[in-house]
Each structure stands twice: as structure tokens, then as C-alpha cells.
C-alpha positions as CSV (number, residue, x, y, z in Angstrom):
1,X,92.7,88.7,109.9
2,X,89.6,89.6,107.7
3,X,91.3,93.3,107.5
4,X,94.3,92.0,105.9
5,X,92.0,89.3,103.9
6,X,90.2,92.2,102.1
7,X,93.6,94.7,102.1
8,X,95.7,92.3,100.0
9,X,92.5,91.2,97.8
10,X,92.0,94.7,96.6
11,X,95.6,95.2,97.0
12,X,95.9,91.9,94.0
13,X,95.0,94.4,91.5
14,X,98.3,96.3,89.7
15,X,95.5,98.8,89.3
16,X,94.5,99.8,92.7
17,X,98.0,98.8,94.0
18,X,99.5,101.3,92.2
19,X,96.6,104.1,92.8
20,X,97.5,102.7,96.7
21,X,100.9,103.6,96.3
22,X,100.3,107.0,94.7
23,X,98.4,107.8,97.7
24,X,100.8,106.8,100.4
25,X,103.9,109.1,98.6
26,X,100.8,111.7,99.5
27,X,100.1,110.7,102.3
28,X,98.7,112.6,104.8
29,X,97.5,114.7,102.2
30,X,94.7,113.9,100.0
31,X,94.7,114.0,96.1
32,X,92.0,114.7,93.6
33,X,91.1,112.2,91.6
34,X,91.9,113.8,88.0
35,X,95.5,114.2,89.5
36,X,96.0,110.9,90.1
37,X,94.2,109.8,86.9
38,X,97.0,112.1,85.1
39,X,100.0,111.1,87.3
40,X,99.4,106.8,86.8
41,X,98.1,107.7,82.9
42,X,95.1,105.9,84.2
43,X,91.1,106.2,82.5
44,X,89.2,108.6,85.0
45,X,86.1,105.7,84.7
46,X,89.0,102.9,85.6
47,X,90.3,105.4,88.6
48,X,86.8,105.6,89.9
49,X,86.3,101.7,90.2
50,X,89.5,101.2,91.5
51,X,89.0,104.2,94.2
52,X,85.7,102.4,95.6
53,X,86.9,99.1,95.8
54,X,89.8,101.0,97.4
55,X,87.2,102.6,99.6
56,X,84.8,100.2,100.2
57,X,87.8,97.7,102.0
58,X,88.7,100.5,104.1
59,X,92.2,101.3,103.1
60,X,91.5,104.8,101.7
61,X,89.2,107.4,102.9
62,X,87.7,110.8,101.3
63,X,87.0,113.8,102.1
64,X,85.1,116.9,100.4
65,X,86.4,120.0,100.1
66,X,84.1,122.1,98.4
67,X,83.2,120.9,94.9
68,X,86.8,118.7,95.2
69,X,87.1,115.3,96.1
70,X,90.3,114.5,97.8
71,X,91.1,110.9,98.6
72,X,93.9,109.7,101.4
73,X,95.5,106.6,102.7
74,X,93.7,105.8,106.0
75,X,96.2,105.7,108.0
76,X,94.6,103.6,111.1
77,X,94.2,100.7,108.6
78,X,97.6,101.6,107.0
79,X,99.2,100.9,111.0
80,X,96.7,98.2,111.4
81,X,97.7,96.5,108.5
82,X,101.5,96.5,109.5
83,X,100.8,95.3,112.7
84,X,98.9,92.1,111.4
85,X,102.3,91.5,109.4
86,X,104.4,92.2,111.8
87,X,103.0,89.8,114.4
């Protein structure tokens, strides 16, 4: 209950819902953050605050490759998440 609390609190903002949804059409593959600043027309300083809050409630995860950031839908929370809904 206080995973899908958090999910659809962050989730509230057309912001990070739509940097969410980016994400999952990528899913399982990660995406830099200047591509998806570019792809949603979205302010790189905007991306970065909705990418922690994002982060932070556990619905996306990153990984560094490199010098490269590449951020990814975690999928646990993703199933998790459906589950909650679907009971």
C-alpha cells in the first residue's frame, strides 16, 4: 500500500508521468537523460527533478556506464505495482 501511495503521488505530475512513460516504451533498456530531455522537449534542470523524485520513490533505477547515465523503469516495482491493482 505505501508502494502504490508514493507510485501514483509522483506518478500526479504530467511531468514525471510522461518521463515514466518514455521510459517504459524503453524499457528494459536504459535512456540518457539528454535523450529523453530532447524526445519530451523537456528543460534538462526540469528532467533532473523529475528523474529523482522518479528515483527516490523507487519506480526508476540508474545505472552508470562510463561517463553516461542511463535511467530504466524498475521493473520489480513496475510488477509490484500491477499486482497491488490488480488485487
Amino acid at each position: 500500500m505505501e508502494l502504490a501511495s508514493r507510485a501514483f503521488a509522483t506518478l500526479g505530475h504530467p511531468g514525471r508521468l510522461a518521463v515514466y512513460r518514455l521510459l517504459m516504451r524503453f524499457t528494459p533498456k536504459g535512456v540518457r537523460p539528454t535523450e529523453i530531455a530532447e524526445a519530451l522537449s523537456m528543460k534538462q534542470n526540469t528532467l533532473s527533478h523529475h528523474l529523482s523524485d522518479l528515483t527516490s520513490s523507487g519506480l526508476v533505477q540508474v545505472e552508470r556506464d562510463g561517463r553516461s547515465l542511463f535511467y530504466s523503469v524498475d521493473l520489480a516495482q513496475a510488477e509490484a505495482l500491477v499486482a497491488y491493482l490488480a488485487v
